[in-house]
Backbone as numpy.savetxt, mean C-alpha at the origin, in Angstrom:
# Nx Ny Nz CAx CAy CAz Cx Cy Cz
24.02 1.05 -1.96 23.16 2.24 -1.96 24.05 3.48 -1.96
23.97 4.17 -3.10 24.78 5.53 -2.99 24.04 6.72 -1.93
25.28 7.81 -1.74 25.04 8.55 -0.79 23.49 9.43 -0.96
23.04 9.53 -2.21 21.75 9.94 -2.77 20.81 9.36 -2.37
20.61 8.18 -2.29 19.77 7.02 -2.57 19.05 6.60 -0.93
17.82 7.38 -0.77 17.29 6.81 0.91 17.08 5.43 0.60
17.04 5.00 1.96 17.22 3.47 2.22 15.21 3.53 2.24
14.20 4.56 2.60 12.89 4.07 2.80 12.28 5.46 1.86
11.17 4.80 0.97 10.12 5.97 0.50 8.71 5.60 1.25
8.39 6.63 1.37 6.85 6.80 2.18 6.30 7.20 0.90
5.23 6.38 0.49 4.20 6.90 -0.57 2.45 7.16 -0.05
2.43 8.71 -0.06 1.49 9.06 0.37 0.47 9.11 -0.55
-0.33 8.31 -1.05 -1.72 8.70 -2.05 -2.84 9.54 -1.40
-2.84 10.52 -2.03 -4.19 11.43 -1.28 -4.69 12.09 -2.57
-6.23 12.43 -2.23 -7.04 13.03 -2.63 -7.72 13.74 -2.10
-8.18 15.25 -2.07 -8.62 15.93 -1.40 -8.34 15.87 0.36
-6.90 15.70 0.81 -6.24 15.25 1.92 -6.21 16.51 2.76
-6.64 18.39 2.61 -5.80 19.20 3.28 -6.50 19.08 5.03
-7.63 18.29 5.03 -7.44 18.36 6.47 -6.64 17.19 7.41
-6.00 15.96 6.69 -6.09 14.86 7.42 -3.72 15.15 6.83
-3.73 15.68 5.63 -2.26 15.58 5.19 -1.40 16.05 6.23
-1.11 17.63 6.84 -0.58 18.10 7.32 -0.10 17.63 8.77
-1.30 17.13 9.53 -0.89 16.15 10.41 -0.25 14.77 10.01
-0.30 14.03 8.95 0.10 12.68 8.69 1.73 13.43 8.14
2.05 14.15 8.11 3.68 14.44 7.93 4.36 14.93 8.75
3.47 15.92 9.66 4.58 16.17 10.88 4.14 14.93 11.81
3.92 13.71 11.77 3.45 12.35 12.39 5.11 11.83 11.67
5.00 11.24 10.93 6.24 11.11 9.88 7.36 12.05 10.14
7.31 13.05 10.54 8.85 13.54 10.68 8.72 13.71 11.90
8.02 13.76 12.94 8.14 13.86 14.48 8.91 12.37 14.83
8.28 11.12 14.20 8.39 9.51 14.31 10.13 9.83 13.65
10.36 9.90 12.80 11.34 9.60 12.52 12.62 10.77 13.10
12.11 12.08 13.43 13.38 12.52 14.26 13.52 11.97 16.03
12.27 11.74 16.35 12.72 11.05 17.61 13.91 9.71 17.53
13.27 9.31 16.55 14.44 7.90 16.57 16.14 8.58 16.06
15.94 9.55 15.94 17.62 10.14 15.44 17.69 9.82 14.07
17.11 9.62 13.40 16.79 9.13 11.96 17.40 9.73 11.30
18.49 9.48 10.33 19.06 10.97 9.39 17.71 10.87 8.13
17.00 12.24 8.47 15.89 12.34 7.47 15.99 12.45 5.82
17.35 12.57 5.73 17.95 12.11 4.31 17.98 10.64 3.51
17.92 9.84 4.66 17.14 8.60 4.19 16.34 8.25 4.37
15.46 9.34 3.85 14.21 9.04 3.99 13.46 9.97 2.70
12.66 9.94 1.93 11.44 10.06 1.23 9.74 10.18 1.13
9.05 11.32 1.48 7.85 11.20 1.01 7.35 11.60 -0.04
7.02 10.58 -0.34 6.10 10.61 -1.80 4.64 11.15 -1.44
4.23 12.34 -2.14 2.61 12.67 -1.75 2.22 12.55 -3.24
1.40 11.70 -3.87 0.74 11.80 -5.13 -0.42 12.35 -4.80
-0.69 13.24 -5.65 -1.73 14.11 -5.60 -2.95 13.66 -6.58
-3.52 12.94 -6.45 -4.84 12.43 -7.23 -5.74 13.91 -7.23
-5.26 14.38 -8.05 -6.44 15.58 -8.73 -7.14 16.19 -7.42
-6.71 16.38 -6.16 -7.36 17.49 -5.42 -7.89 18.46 -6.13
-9.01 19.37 -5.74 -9.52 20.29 -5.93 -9.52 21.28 -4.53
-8.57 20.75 -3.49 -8.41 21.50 -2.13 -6.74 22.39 -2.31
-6.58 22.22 -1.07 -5.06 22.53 -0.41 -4.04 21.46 -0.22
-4.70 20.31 -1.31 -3.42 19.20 -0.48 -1.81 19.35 -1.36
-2.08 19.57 -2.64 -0.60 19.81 -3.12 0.28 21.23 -2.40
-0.41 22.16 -2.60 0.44 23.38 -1.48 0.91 22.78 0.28
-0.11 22.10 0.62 0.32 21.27 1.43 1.73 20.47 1.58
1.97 19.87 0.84 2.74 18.81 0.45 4.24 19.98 0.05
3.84 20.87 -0.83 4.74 21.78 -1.21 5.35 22.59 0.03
4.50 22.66 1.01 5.67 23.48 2.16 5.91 22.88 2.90
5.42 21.23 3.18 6.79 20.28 3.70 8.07 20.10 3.10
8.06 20.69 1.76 8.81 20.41 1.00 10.85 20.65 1.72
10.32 21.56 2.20 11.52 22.80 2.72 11.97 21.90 4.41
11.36 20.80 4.70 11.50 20.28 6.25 12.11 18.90 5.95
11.40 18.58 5.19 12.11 16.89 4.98 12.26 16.70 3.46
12.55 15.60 2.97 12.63 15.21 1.68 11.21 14.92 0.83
10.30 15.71 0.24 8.51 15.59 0.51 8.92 15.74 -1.29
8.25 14.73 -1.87 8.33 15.13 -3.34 6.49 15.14 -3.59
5.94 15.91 -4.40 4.94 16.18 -4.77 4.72 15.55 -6.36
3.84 14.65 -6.68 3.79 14.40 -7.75 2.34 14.34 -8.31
1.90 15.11 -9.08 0.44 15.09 -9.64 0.28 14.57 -10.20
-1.18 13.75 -10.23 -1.67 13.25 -11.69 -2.58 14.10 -12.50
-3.02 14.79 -12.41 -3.68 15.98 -12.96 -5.32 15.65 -12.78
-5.29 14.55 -12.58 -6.51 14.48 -12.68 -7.14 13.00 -11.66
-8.45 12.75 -11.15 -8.75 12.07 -10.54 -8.56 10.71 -11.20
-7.49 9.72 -10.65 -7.39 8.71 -11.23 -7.11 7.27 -10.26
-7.58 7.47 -9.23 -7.48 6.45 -7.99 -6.36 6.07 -7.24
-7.41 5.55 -6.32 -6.10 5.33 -5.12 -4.90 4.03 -5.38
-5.37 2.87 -6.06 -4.56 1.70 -6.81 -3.35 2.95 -8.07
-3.90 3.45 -8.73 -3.10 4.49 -10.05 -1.97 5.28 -9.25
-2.53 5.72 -8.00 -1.55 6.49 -7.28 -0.49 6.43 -6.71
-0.76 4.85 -5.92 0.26 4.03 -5.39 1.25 3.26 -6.22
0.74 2.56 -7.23 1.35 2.45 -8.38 2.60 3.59 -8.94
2.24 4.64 -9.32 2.87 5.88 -9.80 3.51 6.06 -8.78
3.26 5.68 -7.46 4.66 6.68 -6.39 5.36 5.09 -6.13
5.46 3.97 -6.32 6.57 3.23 -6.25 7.15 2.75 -7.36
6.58 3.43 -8.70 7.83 3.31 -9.97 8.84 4.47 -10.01
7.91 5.91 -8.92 8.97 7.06 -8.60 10.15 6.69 -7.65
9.53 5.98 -6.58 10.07 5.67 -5.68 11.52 5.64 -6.15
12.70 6.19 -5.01 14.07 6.00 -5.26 14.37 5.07 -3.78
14.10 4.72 -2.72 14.47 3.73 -1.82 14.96 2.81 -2.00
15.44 2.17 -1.17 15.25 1.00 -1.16 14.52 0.11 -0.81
13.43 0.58 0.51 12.13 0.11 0.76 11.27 0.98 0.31
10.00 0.23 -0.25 8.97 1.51 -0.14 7.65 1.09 0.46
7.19 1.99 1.15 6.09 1.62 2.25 4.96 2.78 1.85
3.68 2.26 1.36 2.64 3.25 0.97 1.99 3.03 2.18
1.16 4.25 2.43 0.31 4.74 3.77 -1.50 5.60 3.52
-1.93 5.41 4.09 -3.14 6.19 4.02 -2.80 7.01 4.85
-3.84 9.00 3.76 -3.15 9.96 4.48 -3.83 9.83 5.78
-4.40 9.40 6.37 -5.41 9.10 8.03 -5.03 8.52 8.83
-3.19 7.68 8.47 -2.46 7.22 9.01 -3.16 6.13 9.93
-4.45 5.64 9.79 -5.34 4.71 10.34 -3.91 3.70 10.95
-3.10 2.87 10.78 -2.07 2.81 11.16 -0.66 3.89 11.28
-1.05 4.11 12.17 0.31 5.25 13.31 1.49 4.55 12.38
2.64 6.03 11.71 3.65 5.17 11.50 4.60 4.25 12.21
4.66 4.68 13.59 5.46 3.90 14.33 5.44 2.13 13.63
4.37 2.05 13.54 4.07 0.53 12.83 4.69 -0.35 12.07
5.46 0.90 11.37 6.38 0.51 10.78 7.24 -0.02 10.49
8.06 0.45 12.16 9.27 -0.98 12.06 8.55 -2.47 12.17
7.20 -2.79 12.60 6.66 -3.59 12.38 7.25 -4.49 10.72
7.01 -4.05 9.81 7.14 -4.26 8.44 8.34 -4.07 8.24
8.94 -3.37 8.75 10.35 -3.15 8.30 11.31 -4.41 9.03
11.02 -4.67 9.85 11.76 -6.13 11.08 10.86 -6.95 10.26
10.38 -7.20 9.55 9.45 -8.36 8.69 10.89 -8.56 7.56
10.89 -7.58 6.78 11.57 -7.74 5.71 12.96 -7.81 5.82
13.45 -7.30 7.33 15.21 -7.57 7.09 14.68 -9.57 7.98
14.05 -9.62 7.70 13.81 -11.44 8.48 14.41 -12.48 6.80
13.93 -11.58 5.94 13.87 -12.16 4.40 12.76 -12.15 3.88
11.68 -11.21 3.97 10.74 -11.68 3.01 10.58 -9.78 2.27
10.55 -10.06 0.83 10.17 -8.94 0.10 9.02 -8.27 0.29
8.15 -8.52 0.95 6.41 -7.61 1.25 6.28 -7.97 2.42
5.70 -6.90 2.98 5.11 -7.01 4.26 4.05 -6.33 4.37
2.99 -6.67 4.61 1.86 -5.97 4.96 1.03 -5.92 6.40
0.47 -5.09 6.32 -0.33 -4.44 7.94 -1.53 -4.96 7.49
-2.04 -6.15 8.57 -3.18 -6.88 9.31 -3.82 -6.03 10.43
-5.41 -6.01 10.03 -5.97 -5.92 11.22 -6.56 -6.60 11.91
-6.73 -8.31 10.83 -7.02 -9.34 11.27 -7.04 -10.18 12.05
-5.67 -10.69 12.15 -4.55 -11.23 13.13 -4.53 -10.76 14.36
-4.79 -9.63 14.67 -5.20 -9.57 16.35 -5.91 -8.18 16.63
-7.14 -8.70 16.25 -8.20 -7.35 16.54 -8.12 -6.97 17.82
-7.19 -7.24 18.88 -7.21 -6.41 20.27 -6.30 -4.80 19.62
-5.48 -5.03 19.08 -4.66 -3.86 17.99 -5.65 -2.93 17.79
-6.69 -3.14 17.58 -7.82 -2.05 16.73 -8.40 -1.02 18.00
-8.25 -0.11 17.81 -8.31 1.16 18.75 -9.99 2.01 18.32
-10.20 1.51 17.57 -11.36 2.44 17.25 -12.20 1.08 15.73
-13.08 0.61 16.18 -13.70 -0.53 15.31 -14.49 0.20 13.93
-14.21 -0.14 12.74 -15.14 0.12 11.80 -16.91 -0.32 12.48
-17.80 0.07 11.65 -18.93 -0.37 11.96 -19.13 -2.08 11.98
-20.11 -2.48 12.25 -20.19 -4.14 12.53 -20.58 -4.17 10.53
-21.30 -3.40 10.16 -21.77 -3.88 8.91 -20.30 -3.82 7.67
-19.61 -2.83 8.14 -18.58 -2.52 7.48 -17.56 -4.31 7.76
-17.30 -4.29 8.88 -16.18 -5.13 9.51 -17.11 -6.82 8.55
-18.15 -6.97 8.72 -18.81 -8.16 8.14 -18.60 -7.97 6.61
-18.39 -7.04 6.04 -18.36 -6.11 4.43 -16.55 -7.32 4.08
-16.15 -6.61 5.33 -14.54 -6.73 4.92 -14.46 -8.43 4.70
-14.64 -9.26 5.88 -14.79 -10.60 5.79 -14.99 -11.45 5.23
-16.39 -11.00 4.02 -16.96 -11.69 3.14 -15.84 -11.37 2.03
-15.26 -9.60 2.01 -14.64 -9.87 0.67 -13.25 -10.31 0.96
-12.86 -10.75 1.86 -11.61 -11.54 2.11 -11.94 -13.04 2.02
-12.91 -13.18 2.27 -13.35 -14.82 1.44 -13.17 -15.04 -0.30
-14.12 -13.54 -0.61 -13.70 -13.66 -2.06 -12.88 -13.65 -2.97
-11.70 -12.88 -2.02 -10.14 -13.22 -2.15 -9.59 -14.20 -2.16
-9.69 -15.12 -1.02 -9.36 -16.36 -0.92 -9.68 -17.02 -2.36
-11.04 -17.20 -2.31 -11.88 -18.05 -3.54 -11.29 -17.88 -4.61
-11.15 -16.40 -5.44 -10.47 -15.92 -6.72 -9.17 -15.80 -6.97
-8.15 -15.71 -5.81 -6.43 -15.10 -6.16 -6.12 -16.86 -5.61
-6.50 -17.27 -4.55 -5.97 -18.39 -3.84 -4.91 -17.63 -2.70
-5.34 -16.08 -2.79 -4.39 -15.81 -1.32 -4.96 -16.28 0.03
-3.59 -16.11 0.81 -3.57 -16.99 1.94 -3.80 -16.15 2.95
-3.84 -14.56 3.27 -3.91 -13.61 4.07 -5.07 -13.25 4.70
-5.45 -12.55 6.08 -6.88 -12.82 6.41 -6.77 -11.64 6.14
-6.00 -10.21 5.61 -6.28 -8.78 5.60 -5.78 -8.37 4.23
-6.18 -8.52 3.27 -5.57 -7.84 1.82 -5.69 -6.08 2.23
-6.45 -5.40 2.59 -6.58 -3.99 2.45 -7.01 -3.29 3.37
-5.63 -3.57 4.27 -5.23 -2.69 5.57 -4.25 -1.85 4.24
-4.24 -0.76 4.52 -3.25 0.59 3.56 -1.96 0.48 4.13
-1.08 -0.52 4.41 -0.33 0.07 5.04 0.58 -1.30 4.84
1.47 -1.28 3.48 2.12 -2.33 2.59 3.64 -1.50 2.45
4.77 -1.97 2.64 6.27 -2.26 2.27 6.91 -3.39 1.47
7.60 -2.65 0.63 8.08 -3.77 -0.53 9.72 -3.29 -0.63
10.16 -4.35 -0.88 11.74 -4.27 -1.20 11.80 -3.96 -2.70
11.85 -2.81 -3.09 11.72 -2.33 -4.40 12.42 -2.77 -5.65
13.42 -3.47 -5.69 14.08 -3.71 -6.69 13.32 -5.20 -7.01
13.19 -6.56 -6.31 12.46 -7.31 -6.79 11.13 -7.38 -7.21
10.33 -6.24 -6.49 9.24 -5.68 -6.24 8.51 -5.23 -7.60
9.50 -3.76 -7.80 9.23 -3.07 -9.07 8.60 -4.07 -10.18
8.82 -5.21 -10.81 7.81 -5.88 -11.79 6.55 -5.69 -11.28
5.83 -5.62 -9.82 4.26 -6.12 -9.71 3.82 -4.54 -9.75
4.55 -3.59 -9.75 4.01 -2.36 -10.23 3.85 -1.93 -11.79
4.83 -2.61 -12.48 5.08 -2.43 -14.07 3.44 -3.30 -14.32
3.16 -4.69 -13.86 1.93 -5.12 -14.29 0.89 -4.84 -13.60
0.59 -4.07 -12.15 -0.63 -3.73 -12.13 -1.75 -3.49 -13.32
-2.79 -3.63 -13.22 -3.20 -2.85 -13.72 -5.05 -2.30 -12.90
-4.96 -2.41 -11.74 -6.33 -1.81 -11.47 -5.86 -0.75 -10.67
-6.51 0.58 -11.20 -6.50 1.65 -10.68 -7.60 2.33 -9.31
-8.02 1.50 -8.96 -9.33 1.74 -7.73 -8.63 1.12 -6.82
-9.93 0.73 -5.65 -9.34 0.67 -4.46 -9.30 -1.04 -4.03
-9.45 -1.91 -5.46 -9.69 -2.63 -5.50 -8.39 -3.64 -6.22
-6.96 -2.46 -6.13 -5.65 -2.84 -6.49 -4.80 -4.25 -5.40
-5.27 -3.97 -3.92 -4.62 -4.66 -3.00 -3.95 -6.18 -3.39
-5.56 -6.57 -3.65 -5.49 -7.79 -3.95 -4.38 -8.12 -5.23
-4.65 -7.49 -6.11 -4.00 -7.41 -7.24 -2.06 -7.53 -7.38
-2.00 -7.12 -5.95 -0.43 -6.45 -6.13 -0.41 -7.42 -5.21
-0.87 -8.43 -4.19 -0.59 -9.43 -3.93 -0.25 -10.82 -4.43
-1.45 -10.88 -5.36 -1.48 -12.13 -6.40 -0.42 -11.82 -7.55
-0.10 -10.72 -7.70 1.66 -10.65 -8.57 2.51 -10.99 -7.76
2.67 -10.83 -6.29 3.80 -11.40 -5.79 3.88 -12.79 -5.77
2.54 -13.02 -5.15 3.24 -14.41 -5.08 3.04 -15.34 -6.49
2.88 -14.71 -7.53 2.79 -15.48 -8.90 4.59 -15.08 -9.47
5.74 -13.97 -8.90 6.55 -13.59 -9.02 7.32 -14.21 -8.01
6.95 -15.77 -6.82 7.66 -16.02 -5.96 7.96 -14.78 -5.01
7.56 -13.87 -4.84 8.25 -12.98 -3.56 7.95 -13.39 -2.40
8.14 -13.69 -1.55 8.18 -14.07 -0.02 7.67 -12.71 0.71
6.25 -12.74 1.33 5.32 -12.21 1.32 4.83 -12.31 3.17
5.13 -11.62 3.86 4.38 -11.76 5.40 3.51 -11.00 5.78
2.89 -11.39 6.68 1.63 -10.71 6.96 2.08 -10.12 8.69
1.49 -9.04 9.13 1.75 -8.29 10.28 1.02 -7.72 10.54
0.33 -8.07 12.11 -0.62 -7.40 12.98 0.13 -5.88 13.37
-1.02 -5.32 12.84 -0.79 -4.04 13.46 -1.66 -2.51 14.00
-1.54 -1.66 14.73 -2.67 -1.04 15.78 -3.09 -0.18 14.36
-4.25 -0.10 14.70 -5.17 0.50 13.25 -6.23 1.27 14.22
-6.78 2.39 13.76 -8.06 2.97 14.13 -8.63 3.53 13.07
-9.34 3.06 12.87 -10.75 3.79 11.88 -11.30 5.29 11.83
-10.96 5.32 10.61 -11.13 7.41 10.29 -12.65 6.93 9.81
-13.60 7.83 10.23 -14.97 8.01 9.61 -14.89 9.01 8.84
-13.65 9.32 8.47 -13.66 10.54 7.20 -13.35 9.31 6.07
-13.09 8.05 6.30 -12.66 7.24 5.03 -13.12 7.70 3.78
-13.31 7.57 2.88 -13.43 7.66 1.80 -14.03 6.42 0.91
-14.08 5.67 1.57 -14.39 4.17 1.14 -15.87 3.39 1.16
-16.95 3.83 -0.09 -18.40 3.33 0.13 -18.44 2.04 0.35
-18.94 1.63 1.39 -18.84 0.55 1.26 -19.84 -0.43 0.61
-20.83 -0.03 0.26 -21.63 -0.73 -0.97 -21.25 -0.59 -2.24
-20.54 0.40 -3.12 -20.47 0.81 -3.96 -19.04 0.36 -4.29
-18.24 0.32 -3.52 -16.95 0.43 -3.49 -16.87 -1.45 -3.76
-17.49 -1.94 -2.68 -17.49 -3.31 -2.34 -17.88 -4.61 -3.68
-18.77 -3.45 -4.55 -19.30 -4.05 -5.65 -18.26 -4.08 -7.10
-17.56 -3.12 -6.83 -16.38 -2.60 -7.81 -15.45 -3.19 -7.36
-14.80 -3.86 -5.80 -13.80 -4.56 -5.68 -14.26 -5.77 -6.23
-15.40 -6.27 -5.88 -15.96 -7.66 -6.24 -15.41 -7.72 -7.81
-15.85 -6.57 -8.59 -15.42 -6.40 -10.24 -13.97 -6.84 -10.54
-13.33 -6.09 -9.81 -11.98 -6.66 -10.35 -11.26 -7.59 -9.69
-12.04 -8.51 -8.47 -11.43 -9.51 -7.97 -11.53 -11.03 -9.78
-12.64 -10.35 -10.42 -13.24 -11.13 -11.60 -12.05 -10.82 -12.76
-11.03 -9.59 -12.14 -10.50 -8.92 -13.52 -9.20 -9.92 -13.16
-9.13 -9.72 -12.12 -7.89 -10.40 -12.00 -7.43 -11.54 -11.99
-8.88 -12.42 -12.23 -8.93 -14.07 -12.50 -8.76 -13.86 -14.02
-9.73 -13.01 -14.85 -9.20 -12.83 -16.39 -8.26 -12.48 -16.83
-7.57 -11.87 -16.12 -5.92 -11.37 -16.68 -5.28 -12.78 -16.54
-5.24 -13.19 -15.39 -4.29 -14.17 -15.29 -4.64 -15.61 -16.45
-5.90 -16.35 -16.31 -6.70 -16.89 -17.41 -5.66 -16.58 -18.70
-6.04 -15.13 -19.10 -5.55 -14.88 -20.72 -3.71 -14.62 -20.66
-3.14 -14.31 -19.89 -1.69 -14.82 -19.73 -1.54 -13.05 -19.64
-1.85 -11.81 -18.90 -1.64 -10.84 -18.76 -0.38 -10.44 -17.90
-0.60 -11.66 -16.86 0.44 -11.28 -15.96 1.47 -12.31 -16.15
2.26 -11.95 -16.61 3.73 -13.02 -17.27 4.65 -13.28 -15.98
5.24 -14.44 -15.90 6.21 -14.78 -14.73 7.41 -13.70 -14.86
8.00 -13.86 -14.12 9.55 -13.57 -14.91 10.13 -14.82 -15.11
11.26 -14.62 -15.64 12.25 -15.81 -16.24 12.64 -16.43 -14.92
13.39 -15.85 -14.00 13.81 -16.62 -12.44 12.63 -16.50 -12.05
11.37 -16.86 -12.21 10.90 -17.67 -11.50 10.37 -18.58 -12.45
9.76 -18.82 -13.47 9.71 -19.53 -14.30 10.38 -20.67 -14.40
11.92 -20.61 -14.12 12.93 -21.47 -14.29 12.58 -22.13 -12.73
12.18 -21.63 -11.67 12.12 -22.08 -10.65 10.70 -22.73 -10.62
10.08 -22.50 -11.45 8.82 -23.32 -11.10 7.33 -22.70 -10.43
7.76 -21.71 -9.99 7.15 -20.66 -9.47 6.59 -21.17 -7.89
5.17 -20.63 -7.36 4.71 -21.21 -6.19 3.59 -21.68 -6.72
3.14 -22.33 -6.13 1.39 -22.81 -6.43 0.37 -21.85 -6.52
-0.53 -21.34 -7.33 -1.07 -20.46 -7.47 -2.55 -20.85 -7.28
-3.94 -20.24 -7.38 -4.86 -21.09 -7.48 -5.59 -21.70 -9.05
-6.45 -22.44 -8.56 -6.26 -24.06 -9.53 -7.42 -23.61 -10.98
């Protein structure tokens, strides 16, 4: 890693974020100067999904405190498009995307981060795995919402995880970078998606309980939303079906992992 090159990018996807952003970065640079952190290795990525608020000026006068890169899409193009776009920017060596509501506190972090120096390329934040963690409960209809579509996960990808879409995912970027080149769902219905490339890419993949509280500013319908994840849990059985998502060669040669049948 050259002297340029932070060892972690924070990829912030927001949309219309200026009341929830400004706190989720001095959270992020308070967390990381307590630990003595040289904030030079370090990176936030804020993609700006087409606000029509204060969140890019936002983002722009962190600019001057830590390493805060601002990157627009000009236009409303989702929260999967966003995250995507800030870890092909990404210069880290880890990169860890976040919701701006920080629903998981960064501290959490080294959570995922002690995951991946263990050996595994992804780590993701569970709220599954030990709902005593959860500080503030989604609704019962919501939390029953989530369950069913983590069954439908199961059923369609053959993943093995009880939490696909807790926001709060780290990837070792250089093996990584392919499952961003083939994404392709731009909604909020990407999670799954960027899972079932890993492990169709062999990446060694852990799962991690971690303290979560529920923003009722979410953004996330859950009827509407729930019906559109259901959509592309269907897209992502057809991509794979018609040969969209290609192995790579090392793993190919390796045989890959078992995928579903």
């Amino acid at each position: 890693m050259s002297a340029n090159t932070p060892e972690l990018s924070i990829i912030v996807p927001a949309y219309n974020e200026e009341r929830r952003l400004e706190g989720a970065l001095a959270s992020i640079h308070d967390y990381f100067c307590s630990k003595a952190q040289d904030l030079a290795a370090i990176e936030v990525i804020v993609v700006d999904d087409g606000s029509t608020d204060e969140t890019a000026h936002i983002a722009q006068q962190w600019a001057g405190r830590m390493a805060v890169r601002l990157i627009s899409n000009g236009r409303n193009r989702g929260k999967g498009y966003s995250v995507r776009r800030g870890m092909l920017e990404a210069r880290g060596r880890i990169a860890l995307f976040t919701d701006a509501d920080l629903s998981a506190p960064i501290p959490e972090s080294e959570k995922l981060l002690a995951a991946i120096d263990l050996g595994n390329e992804v780590a993701i934040g569970s709220r599954a795995l030990d709902r005593s963690l959860i500080s503030v409960h989604q609704s019962r209809f919501r939390e029953i919402a989530g369950i069913i579509f983590n069954r439908l996960v199961r059923l369609f990808t053959g993943l093995p995880f009880e939490d696909t879409q807790c926001g709060f995912k780290a990837f070792v970027l250089e093996p990584c970078r392919r499952i961003f080149e083939q994404q392709r769902i731009d909604g909020f219905g990407f999670d799954p998606e960027v899972l079932f490339l890993a492990q169709r890419h062999g990446l060694r993949t852990a799962e991690v309980p971690v303290r979560w509280a529920h923003d009722t500013a979410t953004k996330v319908h859950v009827v509407r939303d729930s019906l559109l994840m259901l959509a592309d849990l269907l897209y992502i059985r057809w991509n794979w079906l018609i040969g969209r998502y290609p192995r790579s060669r090392a793993n190919e040669h390796a045989g890959g992992r078992p995928l579903c049948g």
